[in-house]
C-alpha positions, 0 to 999 in steps of 0.5 A: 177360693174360686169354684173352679178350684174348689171343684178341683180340689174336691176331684182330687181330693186335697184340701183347699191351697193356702199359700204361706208366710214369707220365710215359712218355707224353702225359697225353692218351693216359694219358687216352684211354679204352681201346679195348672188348675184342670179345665172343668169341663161342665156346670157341676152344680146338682140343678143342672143334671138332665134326669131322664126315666122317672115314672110318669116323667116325674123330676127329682127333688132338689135336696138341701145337706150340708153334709156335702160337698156345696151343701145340695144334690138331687134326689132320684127315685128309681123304679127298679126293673128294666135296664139299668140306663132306663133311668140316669143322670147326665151333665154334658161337657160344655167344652171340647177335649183332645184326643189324650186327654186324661179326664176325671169324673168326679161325683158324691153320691149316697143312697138314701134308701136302699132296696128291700134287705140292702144297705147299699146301692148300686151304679151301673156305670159312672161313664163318659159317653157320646152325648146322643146316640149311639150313646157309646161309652168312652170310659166308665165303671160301676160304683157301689154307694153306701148311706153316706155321702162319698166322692167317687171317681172314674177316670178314662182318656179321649181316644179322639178328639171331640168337640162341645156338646159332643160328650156327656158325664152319665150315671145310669142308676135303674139297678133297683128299686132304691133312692139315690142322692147324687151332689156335684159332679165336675168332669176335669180335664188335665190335658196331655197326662200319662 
């Protein structure tokens, strides 16, 4: 399976296509043509996320687990206070999109510590924004993660269209202070899709 649709199956959440035998299903479906694969639209590998905030400029460790989705992710220590931006993850879009376009973000995540007398973390906003400021959000939405890695979803539209390098995937993560896990995050594409 390529990585471009392993990411795609881990943002929709299906497992792995497998195509059958001959004979093993009806000729219809053996005709049907294959659903389009969507445009991932930046490098969703946890190494490449742009962290920006930590105390003294610090970096977040690079985590081996192979309990999650491409067996890494990052870990990111938040001061807690401030706003809840003040510390954040980013990967921006390698590709332009279309006014209409139904985009997902799809991310892992779980807390490996929470605050003081929480079992959970929160994210602000999972959100696709403008990639330099104004910073203006298109869509997003806040999360709540637990010990456990989960694969979140936020899904919005493009109001406009927009060219490379003009949106970014963000999480903004200073709500407490707490240490988060964050694994591959891919934003899709799917086109034209109500």
């Amino acid at each position: 399976m390529t990585k471009r649709l392993a990411l795609a199956a881990m943002a929709l959440s299906v497992p792995a296509i497998s195509i059958p035998a001959m004979g093993s299903a009806p000729l219809a479906a053996q005709d049907a043509a294959p659903a389009a694969e969507p445009g991932i639209l930046n490098n969703a590998d946890p190494d490449s996320f742009q962290v920006y905030g930590l105390p003294g400029g610090a970096k977040p460790a690079s985590i081996r687990d192979a309990k999650v989705q491409f067996g890494k992710a990052i870990r990111v220590e938040t001061p807690g206070g401030g706003n809840a931006w003040s510390v954040g993850v980013n990967t921006p879009l390698q590709a332009g999109v279309k006014r209409g376009d139904k985009l997902l973000i799809a991310f892992y995540a779980r807390v490996e510590k929470p605050a003081e007398g929480a079992a959970t973390a929160t994210i602000a906003s999972a959100q696709l924004q403008l990639a330099a400021a104004p910073y203006t959000k298109l869509f997003g939405e806040g999360v709540t993660v637990g010990p456990e890695w989960k694969l979140y979803k936020v899904a919005g539209h493009a109001d406009r269209d927009y060219a490379k390098g003009e949106l970014a995937a963000a999480l903004h993560l200073n709500t407490a202070r707490q240490t988060l896990d964050i694994g591959a995050m891919a934003v899709l594409d799917f086109g034209q899709k109500p």
